[in-house]
C-alpha positions in Angstrom: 119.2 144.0 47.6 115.5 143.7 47.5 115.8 141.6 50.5 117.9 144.0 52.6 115.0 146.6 52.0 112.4 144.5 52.8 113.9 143.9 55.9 114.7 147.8 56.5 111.3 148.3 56.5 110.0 145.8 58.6 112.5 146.8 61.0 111.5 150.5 61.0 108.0 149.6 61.1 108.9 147.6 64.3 110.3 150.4 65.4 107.8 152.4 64.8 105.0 150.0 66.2 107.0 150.5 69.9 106.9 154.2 69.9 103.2 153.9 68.9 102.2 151.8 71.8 104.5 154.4 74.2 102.8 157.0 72.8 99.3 155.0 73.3 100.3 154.0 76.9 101.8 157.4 77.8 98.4 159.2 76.5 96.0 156.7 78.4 98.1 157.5 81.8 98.6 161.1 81.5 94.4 161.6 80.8 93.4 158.2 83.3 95.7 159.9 86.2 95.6 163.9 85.9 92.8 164.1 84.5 90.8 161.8 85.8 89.6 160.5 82.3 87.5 157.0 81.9 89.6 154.2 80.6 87.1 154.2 77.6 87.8 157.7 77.0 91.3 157.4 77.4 92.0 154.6 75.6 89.9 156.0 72.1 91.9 159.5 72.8 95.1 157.1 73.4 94.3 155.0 70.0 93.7 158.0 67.8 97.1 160.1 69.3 99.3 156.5 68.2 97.4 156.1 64.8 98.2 159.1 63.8 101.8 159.0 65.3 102.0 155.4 63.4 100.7 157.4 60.4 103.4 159.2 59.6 106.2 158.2 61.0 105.4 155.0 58.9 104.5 156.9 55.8 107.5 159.1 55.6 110.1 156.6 57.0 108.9 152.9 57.0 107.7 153.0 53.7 109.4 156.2 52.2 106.1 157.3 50.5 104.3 160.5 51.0 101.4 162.0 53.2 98.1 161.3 50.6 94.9 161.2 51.2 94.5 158.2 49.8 97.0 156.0 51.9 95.6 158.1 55.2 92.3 156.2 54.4 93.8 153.1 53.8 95.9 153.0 56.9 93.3 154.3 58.8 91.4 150.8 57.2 94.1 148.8 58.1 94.8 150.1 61.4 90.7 149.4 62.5 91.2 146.0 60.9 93.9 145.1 63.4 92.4 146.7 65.8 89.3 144.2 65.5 91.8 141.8 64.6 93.7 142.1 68.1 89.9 141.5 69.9 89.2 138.5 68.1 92.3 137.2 68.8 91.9 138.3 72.4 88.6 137.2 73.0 89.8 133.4 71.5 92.4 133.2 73.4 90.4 134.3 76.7 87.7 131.8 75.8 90.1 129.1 75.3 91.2 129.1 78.7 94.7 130.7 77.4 96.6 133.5 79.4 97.2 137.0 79.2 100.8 136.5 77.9 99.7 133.7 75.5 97.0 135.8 74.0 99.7 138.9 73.7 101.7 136.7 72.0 99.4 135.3 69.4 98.0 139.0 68.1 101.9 140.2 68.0 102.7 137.0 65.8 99.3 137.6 63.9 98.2 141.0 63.9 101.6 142.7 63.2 103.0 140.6 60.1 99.5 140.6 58.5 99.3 144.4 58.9 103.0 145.3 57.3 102.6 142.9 54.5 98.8 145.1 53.6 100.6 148.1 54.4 103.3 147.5 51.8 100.9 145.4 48.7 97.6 147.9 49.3 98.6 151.0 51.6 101.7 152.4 50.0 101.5 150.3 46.3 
């Protein structure tokens, strides 16, 4: 049984890691062409809408736990640590000669395991 929920919750926080990045991507449009917004400026408006999207949609149905101000910080932690995460492995991949699609491919397989696994031992314990 233990199992089945683990997997539940991986699942969901799949899920919710797709809607994040719409929600990041539909931001960074909307403010890059109406309103005419820099990339930087959209992006860190973009990021900030999806964290706190991913926040608590992953809070109150990933992980079944409640809105605390301790896990906010804590997923706020995580969340910048994948973030520097994703440009390390970015930057490694660029440097190493290795595509776009190959470096995409490493920070999902890295980044996104290693950040449900703290979620679920340090975020929501």
């Amino acid at each position: 049984m233990k199992n089945s929920t683990e997997l539940i919750r991986l699942i969901r926080f799949g899920v919710c890691g797709l809607s994040a990045t719409g929600l990041h991507v539909g931001v960074a449009v909307v403010l890059i062409s109406h309103i005419g917004a820099s990339q930087f400026l959209a992006n860190t408006v973009a990021f900030a809408c999806a964290t706190c999207w991913s926040y608590l949609v992953n809070t109150l149905w990933s992980f079944s736990s409640s809105l605390r101000v301790r896990n906010v910080w804590r997923f706020i932690t995580v969340s910048l640590g994948g973030a520097a995460l994703t440009g390390l492995v970015s930057y490694l991949a660029q440097v190493t000669g290795a595509g776009p699609w190959i470096g995409i491919a490493m920070v999902i397989c890295a980044v996104t395991p290693l950040s449900f696994v703290t979620h679920r031992r340090w975020t929501y314990r």
